[in-house]
N, CA, C and O atoms as CSV, one atom per row, in Angstrom:
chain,resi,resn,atom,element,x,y,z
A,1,UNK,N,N,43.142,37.145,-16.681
A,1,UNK,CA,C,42.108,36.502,-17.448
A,1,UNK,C,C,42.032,35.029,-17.039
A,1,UNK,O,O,43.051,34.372,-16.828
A,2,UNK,N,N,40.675,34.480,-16.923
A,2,UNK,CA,C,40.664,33.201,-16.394
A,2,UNK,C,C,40.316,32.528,-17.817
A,2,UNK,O,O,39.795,33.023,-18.816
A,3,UNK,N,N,40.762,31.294,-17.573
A,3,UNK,CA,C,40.460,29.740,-18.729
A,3,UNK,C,C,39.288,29.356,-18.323
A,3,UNK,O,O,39.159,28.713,-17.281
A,4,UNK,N,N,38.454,29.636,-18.953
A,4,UNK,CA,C,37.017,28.199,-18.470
A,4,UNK,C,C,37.492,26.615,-18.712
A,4,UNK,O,O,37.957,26.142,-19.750
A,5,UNK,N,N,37.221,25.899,-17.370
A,5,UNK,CA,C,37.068,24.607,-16.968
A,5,UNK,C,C,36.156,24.131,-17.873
A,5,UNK,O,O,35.349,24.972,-18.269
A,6,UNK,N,N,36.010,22.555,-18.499
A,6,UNK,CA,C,35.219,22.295,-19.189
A,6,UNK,C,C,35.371,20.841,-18.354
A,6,UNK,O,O,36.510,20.593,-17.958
A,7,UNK,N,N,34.501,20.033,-18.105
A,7,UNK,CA,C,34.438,18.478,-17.430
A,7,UNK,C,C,33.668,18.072,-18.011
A,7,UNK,O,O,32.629,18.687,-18.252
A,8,UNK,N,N,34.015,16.485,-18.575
A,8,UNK,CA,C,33.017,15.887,-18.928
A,8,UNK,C,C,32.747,14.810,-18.402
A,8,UNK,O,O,33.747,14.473,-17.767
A,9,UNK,N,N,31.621,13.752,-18.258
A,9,UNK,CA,C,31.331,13.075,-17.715
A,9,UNK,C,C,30.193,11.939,-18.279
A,9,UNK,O,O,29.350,12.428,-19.031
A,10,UNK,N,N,30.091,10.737,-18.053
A,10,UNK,CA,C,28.560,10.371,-18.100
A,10,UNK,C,C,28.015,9.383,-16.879
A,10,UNK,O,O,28.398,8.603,-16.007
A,11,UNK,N,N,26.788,10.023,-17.493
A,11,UNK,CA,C,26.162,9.658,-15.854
A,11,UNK,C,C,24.837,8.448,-16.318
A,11,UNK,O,O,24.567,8.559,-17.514
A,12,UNK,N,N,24.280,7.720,-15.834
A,12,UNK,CA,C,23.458,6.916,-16.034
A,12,UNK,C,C,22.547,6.854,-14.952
A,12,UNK,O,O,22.878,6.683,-13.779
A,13,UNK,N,N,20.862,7.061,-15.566
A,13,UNK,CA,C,20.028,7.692,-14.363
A,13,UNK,C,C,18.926,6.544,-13.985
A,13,UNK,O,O,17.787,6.575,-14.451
A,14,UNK,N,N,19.431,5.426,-13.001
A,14,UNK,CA,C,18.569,4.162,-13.312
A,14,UNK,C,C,16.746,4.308,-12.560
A,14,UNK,O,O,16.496,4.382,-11.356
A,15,UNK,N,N,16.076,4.311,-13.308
A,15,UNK,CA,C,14.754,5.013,-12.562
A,15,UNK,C,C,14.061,3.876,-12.424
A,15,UNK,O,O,12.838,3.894,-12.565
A,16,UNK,N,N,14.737,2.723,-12.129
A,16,UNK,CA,C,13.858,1.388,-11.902
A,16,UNK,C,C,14.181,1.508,-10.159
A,16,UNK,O,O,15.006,0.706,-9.723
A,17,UNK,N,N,13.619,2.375,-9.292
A,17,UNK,CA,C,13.502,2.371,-8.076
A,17,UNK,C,C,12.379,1.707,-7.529
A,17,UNK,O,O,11.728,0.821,-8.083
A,18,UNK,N,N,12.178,2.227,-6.320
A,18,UNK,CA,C,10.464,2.212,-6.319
A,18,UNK,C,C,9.784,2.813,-6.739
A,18,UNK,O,O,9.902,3.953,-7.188
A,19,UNK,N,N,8.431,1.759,-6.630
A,19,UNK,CA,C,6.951,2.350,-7.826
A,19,UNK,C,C,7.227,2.634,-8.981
A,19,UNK,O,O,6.633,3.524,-9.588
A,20,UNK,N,N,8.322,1.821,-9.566
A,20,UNK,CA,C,8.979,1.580,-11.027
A,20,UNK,C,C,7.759,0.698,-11.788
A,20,UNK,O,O,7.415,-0.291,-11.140
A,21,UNK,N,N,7.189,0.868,-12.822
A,21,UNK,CA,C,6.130,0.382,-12.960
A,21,UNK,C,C,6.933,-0.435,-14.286
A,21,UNK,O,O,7.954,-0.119,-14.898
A,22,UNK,N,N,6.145,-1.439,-14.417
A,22,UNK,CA,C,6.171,-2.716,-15.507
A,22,UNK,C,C,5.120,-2.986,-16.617
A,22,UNK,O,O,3.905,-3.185,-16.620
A,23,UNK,N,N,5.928,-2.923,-17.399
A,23,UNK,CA,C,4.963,-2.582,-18.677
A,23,UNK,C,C,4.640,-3.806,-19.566
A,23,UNK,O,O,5.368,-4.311,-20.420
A,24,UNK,N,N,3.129,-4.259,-19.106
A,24,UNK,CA,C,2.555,-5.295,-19.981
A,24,UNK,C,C,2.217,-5.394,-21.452
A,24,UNK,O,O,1.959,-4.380,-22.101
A,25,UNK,N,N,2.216,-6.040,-21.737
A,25,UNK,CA,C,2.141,-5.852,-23.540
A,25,UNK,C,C,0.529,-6.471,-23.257
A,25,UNK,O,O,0.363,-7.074,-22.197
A,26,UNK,N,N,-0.690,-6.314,-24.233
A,26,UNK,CA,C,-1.773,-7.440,-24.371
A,26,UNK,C,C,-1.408,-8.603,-24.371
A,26,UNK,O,O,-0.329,-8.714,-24.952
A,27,UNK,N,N,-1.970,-9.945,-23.823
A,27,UNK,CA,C,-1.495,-11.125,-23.978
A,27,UNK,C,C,-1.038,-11.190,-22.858
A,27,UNK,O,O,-1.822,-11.621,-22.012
A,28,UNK,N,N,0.226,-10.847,-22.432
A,28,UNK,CA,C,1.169,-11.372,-21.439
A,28,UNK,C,C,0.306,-11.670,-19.975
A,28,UNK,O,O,-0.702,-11.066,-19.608
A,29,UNK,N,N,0.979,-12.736,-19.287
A,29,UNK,CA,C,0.359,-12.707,-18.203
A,29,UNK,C,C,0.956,-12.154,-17.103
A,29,UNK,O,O,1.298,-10.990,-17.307
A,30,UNK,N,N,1.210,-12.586,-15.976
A,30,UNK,CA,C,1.999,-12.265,-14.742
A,30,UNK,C,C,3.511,-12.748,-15.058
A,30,UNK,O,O,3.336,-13.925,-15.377
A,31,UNK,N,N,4.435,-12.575,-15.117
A,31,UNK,CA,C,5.919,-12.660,-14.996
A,31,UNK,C,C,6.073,-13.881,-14.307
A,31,UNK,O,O,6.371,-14.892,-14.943
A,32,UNK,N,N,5.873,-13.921,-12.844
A,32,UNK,CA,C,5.980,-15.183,-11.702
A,32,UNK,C,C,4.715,-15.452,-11.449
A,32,UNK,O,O,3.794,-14.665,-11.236
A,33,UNK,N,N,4.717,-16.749,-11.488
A,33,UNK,CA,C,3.223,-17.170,-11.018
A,33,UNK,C,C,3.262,-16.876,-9.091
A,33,UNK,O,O,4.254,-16.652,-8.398
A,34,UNK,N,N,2.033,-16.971,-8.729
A,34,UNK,CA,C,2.077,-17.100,-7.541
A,34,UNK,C,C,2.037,-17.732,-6.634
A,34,UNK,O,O,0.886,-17.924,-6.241
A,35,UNK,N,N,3.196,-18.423,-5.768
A,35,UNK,CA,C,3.165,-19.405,-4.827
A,35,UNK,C,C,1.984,-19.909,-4.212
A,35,UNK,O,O,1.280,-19.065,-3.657
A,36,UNK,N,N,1.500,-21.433,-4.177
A,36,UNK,CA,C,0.974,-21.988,-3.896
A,36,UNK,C,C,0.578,-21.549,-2.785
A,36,UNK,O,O,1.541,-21.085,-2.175
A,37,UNK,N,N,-0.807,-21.426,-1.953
A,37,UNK,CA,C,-0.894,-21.383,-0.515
A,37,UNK,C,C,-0.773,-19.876,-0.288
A,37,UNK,O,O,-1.262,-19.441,0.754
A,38,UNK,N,N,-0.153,-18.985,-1.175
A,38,UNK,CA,C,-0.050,-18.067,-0.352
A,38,UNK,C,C,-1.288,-16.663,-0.969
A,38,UNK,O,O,-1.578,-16.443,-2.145
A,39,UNK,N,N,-1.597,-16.220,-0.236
A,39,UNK,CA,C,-2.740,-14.688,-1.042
A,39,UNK,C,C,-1.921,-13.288,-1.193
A,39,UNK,O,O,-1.048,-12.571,-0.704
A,40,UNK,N,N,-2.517,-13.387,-1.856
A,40,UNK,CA,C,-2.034,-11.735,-2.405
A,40,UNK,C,C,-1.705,-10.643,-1.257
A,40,UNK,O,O,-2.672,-10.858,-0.526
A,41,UNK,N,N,-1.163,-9.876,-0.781
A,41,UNK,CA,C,-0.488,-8.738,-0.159
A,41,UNK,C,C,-2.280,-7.787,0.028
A,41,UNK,O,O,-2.940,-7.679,1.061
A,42,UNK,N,N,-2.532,-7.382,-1.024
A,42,UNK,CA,C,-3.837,-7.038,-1.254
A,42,UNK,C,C,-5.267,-7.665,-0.042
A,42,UNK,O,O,-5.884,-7.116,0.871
A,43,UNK,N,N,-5.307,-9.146,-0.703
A,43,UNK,CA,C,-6.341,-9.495,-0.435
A,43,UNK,C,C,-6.262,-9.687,1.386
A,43,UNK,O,O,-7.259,-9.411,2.053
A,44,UNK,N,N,-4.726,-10.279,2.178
A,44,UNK,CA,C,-4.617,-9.988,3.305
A,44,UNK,C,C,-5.014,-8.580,4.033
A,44,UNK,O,O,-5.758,-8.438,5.004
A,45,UNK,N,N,-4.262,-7.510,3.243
A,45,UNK,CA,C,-5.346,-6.285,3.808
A,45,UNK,C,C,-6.702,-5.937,3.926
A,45,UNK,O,O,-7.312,-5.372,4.834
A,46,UNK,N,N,-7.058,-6.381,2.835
A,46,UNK,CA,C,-8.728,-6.601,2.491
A,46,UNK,C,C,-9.447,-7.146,3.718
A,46,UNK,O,O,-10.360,-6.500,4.232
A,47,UNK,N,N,-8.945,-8.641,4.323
A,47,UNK,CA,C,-9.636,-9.274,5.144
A,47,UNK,C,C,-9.433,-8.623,6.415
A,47,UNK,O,O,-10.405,-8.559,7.167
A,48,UNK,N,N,-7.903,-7.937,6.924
A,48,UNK,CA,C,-8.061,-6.878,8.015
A,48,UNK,C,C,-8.938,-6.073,8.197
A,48,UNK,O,O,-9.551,-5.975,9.260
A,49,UNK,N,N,-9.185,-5.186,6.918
A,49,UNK,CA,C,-10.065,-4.208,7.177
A,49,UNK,C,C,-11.316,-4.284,7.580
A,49,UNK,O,O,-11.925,-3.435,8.232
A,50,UNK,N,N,-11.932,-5.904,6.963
A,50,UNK,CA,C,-12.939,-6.216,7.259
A,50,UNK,C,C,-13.217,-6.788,8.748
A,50,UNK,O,O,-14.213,-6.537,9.428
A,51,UNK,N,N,-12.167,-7.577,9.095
A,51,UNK,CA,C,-12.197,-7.683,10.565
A,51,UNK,C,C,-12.280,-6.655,11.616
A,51,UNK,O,O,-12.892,-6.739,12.680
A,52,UNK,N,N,-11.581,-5.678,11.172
A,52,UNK,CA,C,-11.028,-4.184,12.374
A,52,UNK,C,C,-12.858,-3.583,12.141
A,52,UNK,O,O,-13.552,-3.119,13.046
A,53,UNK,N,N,-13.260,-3.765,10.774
A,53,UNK,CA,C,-14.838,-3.158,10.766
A,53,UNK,C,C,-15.833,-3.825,11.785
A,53,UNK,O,O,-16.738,-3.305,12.437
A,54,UNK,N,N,-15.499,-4.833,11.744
A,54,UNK,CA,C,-16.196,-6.076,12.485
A,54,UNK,C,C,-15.628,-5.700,14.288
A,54,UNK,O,O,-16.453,-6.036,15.137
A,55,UNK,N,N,-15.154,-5.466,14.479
A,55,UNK,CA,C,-14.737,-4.679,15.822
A,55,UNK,C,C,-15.477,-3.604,16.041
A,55,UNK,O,O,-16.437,-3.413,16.787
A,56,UNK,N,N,-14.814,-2.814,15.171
A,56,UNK,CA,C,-15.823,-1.262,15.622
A,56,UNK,C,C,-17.300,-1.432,15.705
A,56,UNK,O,O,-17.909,-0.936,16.652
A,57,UNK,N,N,-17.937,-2.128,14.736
A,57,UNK,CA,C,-19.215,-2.507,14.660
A,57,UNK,C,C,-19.758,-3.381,15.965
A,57,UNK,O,O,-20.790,-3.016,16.529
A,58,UNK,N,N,-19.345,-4.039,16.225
A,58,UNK,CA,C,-19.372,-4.467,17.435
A,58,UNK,C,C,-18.675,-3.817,18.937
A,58,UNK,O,O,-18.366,-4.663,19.776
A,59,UNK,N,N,-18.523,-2.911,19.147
A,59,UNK,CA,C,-18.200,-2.461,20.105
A,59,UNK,C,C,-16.864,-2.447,21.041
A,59,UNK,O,O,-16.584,-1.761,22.024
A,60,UNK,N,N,-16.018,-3.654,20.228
A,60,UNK,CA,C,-14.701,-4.336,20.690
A,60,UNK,C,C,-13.636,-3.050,21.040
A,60,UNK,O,O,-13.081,-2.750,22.097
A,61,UNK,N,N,-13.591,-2.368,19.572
A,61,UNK,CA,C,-12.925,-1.385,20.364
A,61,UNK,C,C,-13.287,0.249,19.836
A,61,UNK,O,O,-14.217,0.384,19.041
A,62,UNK,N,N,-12.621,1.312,20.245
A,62,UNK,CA,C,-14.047,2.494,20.055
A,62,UNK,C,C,-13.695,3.057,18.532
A,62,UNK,O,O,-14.554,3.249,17.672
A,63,UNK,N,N,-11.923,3.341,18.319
A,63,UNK,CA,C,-11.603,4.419,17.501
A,63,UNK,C,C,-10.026,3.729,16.386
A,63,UNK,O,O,-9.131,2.901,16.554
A,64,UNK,N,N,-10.401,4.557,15.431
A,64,UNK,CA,C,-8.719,4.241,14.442
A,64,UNK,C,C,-7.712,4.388,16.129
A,64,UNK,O,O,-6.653,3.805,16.362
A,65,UNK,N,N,-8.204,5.008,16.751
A,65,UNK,CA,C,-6.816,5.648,17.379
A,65,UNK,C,C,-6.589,4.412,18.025
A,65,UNK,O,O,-5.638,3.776,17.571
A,66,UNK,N,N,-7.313,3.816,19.121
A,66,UNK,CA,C,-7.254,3.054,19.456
A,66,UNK,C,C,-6.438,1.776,18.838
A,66,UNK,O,O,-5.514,1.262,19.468
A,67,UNK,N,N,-6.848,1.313,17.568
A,67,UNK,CA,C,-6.742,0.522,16.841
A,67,UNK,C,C,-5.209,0.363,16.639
A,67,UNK,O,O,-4.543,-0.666,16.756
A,68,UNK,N,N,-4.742,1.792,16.264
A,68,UNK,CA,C,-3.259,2.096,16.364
A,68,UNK,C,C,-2.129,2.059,17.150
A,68,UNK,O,O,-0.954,1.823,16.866
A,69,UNK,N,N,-2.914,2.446,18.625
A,69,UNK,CA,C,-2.147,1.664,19.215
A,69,UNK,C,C,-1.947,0.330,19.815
A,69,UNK,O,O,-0.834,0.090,20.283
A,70,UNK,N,N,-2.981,-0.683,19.873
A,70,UNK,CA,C,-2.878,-2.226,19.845
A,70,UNK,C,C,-2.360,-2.415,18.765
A,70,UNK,O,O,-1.614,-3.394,18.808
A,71,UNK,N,N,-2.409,-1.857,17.644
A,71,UNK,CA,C,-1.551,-2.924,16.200
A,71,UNK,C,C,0.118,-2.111,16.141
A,71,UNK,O,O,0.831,-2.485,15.210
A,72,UNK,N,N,0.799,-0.872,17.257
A,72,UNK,CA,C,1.675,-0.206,16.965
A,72,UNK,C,C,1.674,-0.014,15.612
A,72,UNK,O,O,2.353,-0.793,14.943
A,73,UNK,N,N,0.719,1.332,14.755
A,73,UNK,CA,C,1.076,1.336,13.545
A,73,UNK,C,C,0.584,2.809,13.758
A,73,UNK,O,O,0.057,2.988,14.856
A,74,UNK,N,N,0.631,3.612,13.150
A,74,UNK,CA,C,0.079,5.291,13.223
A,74,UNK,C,C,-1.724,5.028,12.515
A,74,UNK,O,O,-2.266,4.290,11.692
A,75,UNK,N,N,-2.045,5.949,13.282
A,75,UNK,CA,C,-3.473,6.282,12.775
A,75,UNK,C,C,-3.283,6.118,10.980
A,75,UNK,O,O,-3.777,5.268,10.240
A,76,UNK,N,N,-2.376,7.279,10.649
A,76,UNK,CA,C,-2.914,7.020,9.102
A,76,UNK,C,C,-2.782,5.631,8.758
A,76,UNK,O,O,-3.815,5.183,8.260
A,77,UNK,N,N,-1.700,4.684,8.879
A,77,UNK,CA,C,-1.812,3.450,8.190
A,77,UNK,C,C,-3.384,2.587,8.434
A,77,UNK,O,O,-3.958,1.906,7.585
A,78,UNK,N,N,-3.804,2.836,9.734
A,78,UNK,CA,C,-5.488,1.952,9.832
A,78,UNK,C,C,-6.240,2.481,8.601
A,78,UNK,O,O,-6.804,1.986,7.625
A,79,UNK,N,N,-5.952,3.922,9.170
A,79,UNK,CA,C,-6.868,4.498,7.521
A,79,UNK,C,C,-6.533,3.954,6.837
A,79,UNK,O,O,-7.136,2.881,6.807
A,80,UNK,N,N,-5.590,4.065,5.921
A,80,UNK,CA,C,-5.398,3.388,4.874
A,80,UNK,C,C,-5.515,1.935,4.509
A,80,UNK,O,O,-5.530,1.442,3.381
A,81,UNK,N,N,-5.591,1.365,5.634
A,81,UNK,CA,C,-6.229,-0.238,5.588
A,81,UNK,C,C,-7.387,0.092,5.234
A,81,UNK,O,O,-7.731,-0.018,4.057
A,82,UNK,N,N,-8.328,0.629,6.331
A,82,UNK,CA,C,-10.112,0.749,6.561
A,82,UNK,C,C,-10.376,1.328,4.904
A,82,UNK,O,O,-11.544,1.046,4.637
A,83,UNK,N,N,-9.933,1.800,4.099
A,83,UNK,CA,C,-10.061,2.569,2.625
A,83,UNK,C,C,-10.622,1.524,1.667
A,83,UNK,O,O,-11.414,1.690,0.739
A,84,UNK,N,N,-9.977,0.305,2.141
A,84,UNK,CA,C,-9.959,-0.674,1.075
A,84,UNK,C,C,-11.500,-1.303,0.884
A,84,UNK,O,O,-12.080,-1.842,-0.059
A,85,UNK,N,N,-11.885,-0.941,2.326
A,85,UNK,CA,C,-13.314,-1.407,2.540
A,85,UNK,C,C,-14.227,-0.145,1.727
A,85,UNK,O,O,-15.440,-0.157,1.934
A,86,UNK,N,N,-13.720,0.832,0.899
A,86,UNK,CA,C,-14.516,1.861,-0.158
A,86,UNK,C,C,-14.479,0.687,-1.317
A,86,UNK,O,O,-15.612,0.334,-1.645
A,87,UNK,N,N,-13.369,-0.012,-2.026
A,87,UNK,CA,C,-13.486,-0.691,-2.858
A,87,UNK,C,C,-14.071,-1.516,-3.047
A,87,UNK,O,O,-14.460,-1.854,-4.165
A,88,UNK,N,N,-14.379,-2.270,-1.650
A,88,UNK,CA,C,-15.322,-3.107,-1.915
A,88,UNK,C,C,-16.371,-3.181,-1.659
A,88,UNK,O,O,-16.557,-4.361,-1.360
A,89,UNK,N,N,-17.448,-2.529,-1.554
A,89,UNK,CA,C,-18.283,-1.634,-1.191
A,89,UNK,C,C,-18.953,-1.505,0.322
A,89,UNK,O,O,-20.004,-0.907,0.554
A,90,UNK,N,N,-17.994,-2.302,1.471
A,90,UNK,CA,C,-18.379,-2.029,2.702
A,90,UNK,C,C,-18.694,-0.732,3.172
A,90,UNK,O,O,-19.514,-0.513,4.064
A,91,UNK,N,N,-17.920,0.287,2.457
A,91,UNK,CA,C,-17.271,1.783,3.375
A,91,UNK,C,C,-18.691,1.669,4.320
A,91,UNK,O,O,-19.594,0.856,4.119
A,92,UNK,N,N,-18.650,2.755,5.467
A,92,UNK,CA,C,-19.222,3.276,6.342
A,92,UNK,C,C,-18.788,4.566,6.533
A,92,UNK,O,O,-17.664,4.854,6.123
A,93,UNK,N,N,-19.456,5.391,7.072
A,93,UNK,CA,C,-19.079,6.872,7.756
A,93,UNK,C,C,-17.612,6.094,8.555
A,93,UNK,O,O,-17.579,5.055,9.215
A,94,UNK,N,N,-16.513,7.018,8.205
A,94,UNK,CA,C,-15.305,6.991,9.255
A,94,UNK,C,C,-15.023,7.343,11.005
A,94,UNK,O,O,-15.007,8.466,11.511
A,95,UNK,N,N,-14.867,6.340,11.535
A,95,UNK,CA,C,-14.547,6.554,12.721
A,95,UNK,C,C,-13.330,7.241,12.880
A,95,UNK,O,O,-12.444,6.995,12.061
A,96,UNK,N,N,-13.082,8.181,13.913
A,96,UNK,CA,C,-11.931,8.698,14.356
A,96,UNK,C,C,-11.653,8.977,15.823
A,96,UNK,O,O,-10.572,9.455,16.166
């Protein structure tokens, strides 16, 4: 006849990883203000996309693919730059 093992333990499950989201109350503003001089993460992509549009539109260069490999980044990441230009209401039919 066997004894059942019993273990106990505690474990603590910290889920402040990434895309840990932060929870504003009404009122509150930003936590850290934002360094002088510098733009938002955002708005730098914003102005890429609009430039890389400003290429294709002009003939500079033909395709995302292209694009991907002068900036060494994979096709999907251009996409996902060129997207931003849906938000702001540039979009165009997608080049590929």
């Amino acid at each position: 006849m066997t004894t059942p093992l019993k273990i106990e333990s505690e474990f603590h499950f910290d889920r402040r990883g990434r895309g840990f989201r932060k929870e504003l109350k009404p009122g509150e503003g930003p936590r850290r203000p934002a360094e002088p001089g510098r733009l938002p993460r955002v708005t730098r992509f914003m102005a890429l996309a609009i430039r890389i549009d400003r290429l294709l539109r002009d003939g500079a260069v033909e395709s995302y693919a292209e694009l991907a490999r002068l900036g060494h980044v994979t096709r999907a990441r251009v996409t996902q730059v060129m997207n931003l230009l849906h938000l702001a209401g540039h979009a165009r039919p997608a080049l590929r």
